[in-house]
C-alpha positions as CSV (number, residue, x, y, z in Angstrom):
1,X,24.7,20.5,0.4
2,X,24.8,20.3,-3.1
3,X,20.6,21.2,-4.6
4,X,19.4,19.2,-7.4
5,X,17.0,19.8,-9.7
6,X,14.4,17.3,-10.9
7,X,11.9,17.9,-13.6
8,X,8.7,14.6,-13.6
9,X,7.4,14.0,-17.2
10,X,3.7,12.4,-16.5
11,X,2.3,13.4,-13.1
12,X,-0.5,10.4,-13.2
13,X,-0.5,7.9,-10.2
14,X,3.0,6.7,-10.7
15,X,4.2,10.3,-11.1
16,X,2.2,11.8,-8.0
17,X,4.1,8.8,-5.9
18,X,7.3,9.5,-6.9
19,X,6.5,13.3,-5.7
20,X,5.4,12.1,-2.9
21,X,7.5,10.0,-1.2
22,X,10.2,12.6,-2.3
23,X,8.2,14.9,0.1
24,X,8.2,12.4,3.1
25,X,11.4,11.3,3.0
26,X,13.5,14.7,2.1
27,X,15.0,14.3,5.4
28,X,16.1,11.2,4.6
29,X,17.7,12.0,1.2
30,X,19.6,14.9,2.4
31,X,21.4,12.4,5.4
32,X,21.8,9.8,2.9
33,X,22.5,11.0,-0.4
34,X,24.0,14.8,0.9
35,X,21.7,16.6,-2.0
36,X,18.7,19.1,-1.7
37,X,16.0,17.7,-4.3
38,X,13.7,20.4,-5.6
39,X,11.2,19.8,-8.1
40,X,11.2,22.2,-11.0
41,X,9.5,21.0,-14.0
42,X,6.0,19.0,-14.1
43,X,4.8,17.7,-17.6
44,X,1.2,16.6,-17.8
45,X,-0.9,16.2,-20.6
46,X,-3.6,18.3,-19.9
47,X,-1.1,21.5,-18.4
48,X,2.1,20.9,-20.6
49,X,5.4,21.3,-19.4
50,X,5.4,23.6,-15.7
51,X,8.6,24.7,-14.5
52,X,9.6,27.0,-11.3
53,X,13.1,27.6,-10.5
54,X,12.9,27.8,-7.0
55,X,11.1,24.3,-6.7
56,X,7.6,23.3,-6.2
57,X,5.7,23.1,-3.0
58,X,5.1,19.4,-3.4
59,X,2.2,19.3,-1.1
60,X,0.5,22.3,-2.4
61,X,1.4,20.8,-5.7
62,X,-0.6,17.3,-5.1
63,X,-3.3,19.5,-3.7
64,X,-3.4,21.5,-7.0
65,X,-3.2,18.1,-9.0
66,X,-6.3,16.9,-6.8
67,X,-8.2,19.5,-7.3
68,X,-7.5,20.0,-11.2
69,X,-6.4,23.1,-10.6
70,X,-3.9,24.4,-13.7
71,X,-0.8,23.9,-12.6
72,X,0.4,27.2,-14.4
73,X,-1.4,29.1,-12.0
74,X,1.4,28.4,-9.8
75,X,3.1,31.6,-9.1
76,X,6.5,32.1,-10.9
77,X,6.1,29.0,-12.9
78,X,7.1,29.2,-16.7
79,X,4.6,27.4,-19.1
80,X,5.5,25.0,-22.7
81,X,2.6,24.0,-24.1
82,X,5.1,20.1,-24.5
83,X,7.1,18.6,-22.1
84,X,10.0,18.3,-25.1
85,X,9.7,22.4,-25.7
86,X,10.0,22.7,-21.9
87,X,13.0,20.1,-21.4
88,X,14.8,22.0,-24.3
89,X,13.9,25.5,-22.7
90,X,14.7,24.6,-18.7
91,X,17.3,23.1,-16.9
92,X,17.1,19.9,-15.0
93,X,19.9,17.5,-13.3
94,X,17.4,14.5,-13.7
95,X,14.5,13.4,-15.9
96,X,11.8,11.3,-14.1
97,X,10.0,9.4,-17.5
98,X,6.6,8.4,-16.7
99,X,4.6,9.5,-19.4
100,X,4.1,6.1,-21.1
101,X,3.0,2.6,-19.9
102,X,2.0,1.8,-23.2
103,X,4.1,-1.6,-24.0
104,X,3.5,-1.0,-27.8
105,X,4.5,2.6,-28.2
106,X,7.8,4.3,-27.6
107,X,6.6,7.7,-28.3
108,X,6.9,10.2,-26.3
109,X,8.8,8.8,-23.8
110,X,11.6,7.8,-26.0
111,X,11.8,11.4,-27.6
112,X,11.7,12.8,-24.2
113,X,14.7,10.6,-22.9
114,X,16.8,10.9,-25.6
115,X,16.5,14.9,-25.5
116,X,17.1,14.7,-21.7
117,X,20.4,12.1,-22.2
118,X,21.5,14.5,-24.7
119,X,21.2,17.7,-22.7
120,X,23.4,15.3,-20.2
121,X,20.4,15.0,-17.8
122,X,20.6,11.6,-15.5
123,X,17.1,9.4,-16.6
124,X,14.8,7.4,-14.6
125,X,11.9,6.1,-16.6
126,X,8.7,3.8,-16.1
127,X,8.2,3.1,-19.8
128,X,8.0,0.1,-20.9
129,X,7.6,1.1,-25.0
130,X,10.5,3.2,-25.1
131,X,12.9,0.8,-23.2
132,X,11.9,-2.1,-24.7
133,X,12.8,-0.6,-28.6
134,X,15.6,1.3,-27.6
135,X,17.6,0.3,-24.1
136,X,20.8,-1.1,-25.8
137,X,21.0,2.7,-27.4
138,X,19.7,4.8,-24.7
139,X,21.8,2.9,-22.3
140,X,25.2,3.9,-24.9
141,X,23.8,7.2,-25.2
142,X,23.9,8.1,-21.2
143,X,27.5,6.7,-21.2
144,X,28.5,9.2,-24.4
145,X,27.4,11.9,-22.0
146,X,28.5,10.7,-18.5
147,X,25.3,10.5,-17.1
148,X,22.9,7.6,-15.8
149,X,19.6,5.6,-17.7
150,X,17.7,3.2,-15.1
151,X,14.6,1.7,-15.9
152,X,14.2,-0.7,-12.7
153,X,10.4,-0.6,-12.6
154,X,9.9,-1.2,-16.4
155,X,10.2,-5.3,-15.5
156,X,8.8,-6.1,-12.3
157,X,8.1,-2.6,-11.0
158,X,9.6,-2.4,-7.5
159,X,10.8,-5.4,-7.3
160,X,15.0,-5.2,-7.8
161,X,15.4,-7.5,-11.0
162,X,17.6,-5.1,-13.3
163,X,19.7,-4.0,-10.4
164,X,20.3,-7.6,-9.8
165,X,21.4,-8.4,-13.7
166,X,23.3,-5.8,-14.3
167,X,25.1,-5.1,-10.9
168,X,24.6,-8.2,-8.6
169,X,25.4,-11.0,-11.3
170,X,27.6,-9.0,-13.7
171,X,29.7,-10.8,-16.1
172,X,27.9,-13.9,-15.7
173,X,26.2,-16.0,-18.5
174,X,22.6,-15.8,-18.0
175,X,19.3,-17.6,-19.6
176,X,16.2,-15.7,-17.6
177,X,12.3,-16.7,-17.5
178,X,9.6,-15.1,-16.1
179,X,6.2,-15.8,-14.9
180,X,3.3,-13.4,-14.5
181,X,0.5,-14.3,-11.7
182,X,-2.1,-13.5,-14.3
183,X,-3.5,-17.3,-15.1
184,X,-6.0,-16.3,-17.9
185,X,-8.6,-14.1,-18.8
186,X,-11.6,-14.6,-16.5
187,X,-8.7,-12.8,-13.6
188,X,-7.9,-9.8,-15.8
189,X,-11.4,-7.6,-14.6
190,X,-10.2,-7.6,-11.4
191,X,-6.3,-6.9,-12.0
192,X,-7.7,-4.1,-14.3
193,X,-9.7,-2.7,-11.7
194,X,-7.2,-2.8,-9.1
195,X,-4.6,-0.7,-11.7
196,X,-2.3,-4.1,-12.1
197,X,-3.6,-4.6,-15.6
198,X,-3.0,-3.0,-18.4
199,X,-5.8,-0.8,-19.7
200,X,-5.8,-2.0,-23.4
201,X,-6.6,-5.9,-22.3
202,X,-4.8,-7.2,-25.1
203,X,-1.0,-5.8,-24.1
204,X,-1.9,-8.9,-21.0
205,X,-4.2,-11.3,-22.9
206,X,-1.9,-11.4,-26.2
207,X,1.2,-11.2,-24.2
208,X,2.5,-7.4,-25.7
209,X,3.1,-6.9,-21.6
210,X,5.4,-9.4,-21.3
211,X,7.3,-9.1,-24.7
212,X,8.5,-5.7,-24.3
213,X,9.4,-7.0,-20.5
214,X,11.6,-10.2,-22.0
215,X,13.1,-7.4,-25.0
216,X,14.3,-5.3,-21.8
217,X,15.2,-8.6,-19.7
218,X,17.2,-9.0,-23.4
219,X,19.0,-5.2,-23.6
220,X,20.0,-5.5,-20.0
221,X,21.2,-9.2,-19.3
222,X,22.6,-9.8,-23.3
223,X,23.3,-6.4,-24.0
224,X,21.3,-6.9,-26.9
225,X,18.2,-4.8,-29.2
226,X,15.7,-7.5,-30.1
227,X,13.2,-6.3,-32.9
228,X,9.5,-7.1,-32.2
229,X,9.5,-9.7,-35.0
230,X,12.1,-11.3,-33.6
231,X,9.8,-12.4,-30.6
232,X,8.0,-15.6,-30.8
233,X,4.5,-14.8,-29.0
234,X,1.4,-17.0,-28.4
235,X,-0.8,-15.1,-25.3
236,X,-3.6,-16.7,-23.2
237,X,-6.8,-15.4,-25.0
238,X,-6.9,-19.6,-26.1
239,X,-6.6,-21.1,-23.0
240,X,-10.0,-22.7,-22.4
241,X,-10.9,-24.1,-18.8
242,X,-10.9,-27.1,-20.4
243,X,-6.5,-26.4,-20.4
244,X,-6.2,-25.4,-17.1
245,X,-8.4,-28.3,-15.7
246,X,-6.2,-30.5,-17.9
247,X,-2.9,-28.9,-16.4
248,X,-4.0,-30.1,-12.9
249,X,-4.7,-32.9,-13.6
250,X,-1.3,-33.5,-14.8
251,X,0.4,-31.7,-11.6
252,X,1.2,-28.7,-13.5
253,X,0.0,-25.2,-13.9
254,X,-0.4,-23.3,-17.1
255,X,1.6,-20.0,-16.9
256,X,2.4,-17.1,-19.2
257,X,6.3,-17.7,-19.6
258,X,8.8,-15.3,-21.1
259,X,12.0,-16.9,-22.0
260,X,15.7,-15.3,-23.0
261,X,18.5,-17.3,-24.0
262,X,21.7,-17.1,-25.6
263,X,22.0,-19.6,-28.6
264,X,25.3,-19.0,-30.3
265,X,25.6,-15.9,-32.1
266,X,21.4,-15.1,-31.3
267,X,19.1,-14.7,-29.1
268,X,16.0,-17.3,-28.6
269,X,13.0,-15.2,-26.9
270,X,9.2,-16.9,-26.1
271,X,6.4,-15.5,-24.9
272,X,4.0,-18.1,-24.5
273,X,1.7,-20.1,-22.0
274,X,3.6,-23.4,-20.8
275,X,2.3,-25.9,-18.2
276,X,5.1,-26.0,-15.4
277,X,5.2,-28.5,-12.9
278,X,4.3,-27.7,-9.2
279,X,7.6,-28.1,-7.9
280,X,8.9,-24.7,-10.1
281,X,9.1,-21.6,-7.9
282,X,7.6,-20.1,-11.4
283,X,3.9,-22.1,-11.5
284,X,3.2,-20.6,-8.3
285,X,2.8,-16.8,-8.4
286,X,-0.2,-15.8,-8.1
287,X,-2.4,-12.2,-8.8
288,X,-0.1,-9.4,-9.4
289,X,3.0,-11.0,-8.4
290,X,5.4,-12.0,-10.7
291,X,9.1,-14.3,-10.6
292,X,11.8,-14.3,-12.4
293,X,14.2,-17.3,-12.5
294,X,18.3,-16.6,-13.7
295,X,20.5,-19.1,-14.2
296,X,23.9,-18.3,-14.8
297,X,27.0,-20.0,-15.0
298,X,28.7,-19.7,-11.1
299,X,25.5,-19.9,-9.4
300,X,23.3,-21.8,-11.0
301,X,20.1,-20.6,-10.3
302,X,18.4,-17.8,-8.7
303,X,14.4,-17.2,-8.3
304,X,12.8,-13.4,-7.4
305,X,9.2,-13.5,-6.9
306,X,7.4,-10.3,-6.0
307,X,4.7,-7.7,-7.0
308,X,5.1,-6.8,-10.5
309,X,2.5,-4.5,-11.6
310,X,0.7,-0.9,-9.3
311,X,0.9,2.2,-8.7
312,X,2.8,1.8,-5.4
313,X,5.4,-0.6,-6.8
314,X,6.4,1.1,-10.0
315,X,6.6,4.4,-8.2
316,X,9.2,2.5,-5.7
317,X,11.1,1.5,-9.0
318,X,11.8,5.2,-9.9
319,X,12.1,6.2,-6.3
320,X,15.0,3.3,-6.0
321,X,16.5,4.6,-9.8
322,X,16.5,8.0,-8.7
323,X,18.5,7.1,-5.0
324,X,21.2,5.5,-7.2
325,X,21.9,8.2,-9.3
326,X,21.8,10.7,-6.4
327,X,24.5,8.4,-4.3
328,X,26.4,8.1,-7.7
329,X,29.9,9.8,-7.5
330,X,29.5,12.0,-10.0
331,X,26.5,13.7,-10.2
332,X,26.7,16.9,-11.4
333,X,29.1,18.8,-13.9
């Protein structure tokens, strides 16, 4: 049984699930995907970069984490005082990126991947800042090296969009839109609370959520890097009550809409509230769920609605990245 080695940059919530539903279902992965996962190297802000050779004790290790214990006390574990001084100094089959959730900012996660792509490490990643500026390139990069860069839960978390672009409807022309449940501000207390929201209220109330989400929807479906100025946004901090009341009243609902098309030689790309009629699968998500409507060419159109924001859901996104690269034919070497 072939072992792999898999080193977790950010060990918050979305890190701490990947860990441990690696731990439940180890019995699982060895049937399905023939490997022995062991986790060497855990990155946190607080600890730095931890690695052990021999693997982690992923319960103890939670434990530790819970208990904010250091990490490096771990016996035989090798301290950095940065998870790119450890990446450089350790060896790893797989990178698991989930430092960042910051739409806005690529860095670190970006300077982590590409280290990791370029030491021909495989790549799973949560951000959303690094993907969003630099996809089109990380993506080339991973081919240059042999190895694989999946960023399912960077769009809708766990729900399978990206897997469905690239894979299910490859080499079809597409036009994508997507809806966030989010209606407008008064709701975003209680998604924040609940860990749907973004912390910084603005990357949901001005829309920076959704861009970097349409700029990915972009690299993946177009193949394309779309600069930030490129984007036309308007977000929902001036809907007034007033709007939405006004919306009803004309059968529609007011939704945060990202849109991608192909117009000739460019790409068109909206962020912006739009009253949709009831009748569209899109005016109806609700909360934290989120849709995304494709149209292509040979079939038309095709609507996936699901959660797109938690914990949970984004940890499910890596845990689904990281199955795919372990069933992938070449692996290792």
């Amino acid at each position: 049984m072939r072992r792999v080695r898999l080193s977790i940059v950010g060990f918050g919530t979305v890190g701490r699930w990947l860990a441990a539903a690696i731990d439940r279902r180890r019995s699982w992965l060895e049937a399905e995907c023939g490997v022995d996962l062991a986790i060497v190297g855990i990155a946190t802000r607080r600890d730095g970069f931890v690695y052990r050779e021999g693997g982690f004790d992923i319960a103890a290790l939670l434990d530790s984490v819970a208990a904010r214990r250091p990490l490096a006390d771990t016996p035989d574990a090798e301290l950095w005082h940065t998870a790119l001084q450890g990446l450089a100094a350790t060896e790893s089959d797989v990178l698991a990126e989930a430092s960042n959730t910051n739409p806005r900012e690529p860095d670190p996660a970006l300077g982590h991947i590409r280290l990791a792509l370029d030491r021909d490490m495989h790549v799973i990643t949560s951000s959303k800042g690094a993907c969003a500026v630099a996809a089109v390139d990380l993506a080339a990069l991973a081919r240059r090296h042999g190895v694989q860069f999946r960023m399912e839960s960077t769009v809708m978390s766990g729900t399978p969009v990206l897997s469905t672009l690239r894979e299910g409807l490859a080499g079809a022309h597409i036009l994508t839109r997507m809806a966030e449940g989010l209606d407008y501000p008064a709701a975003l207390a209680d998604a924040q609370a609940r860990g749907y929201a973004e912390p910084d209220p603005s990357d949901d109330v001005e829309g920076h959520d959704v861009v970097a989400k349409a700029r990915i929807l972009a690299a993946v479906a177009f193949g394309r890097t779309v600069a930030l100025d490129q984007v036309v946004c308007r977000g929902i901090g001036g809907i007034t009550s007033g709007a939405v009341q006004q919306a009803a009243r004309d059968g529609s609902r007011l939704k945060l809409i990202a849109s991608v098309r192909s117009l000739a030689e460019a790409l068109e790309i909206r962020v912006e509230p739009v009253a949709l009629p009831l009748a569209e699968p899109l005016s109806r998500v609700e909360g934290v769920m989120n849709a995304l409507t494709i149209e292509t060419d040979p079939v038309r159109e095709i609507t996936i609605i699901g959660p797109g924001a938690g914990p949970e859901q984004a940890g499910q996104g890596l845990f689904a990245d990281l199955v795919a690269v372990l069933r992938a034919p070449r692996l290792l070497g």
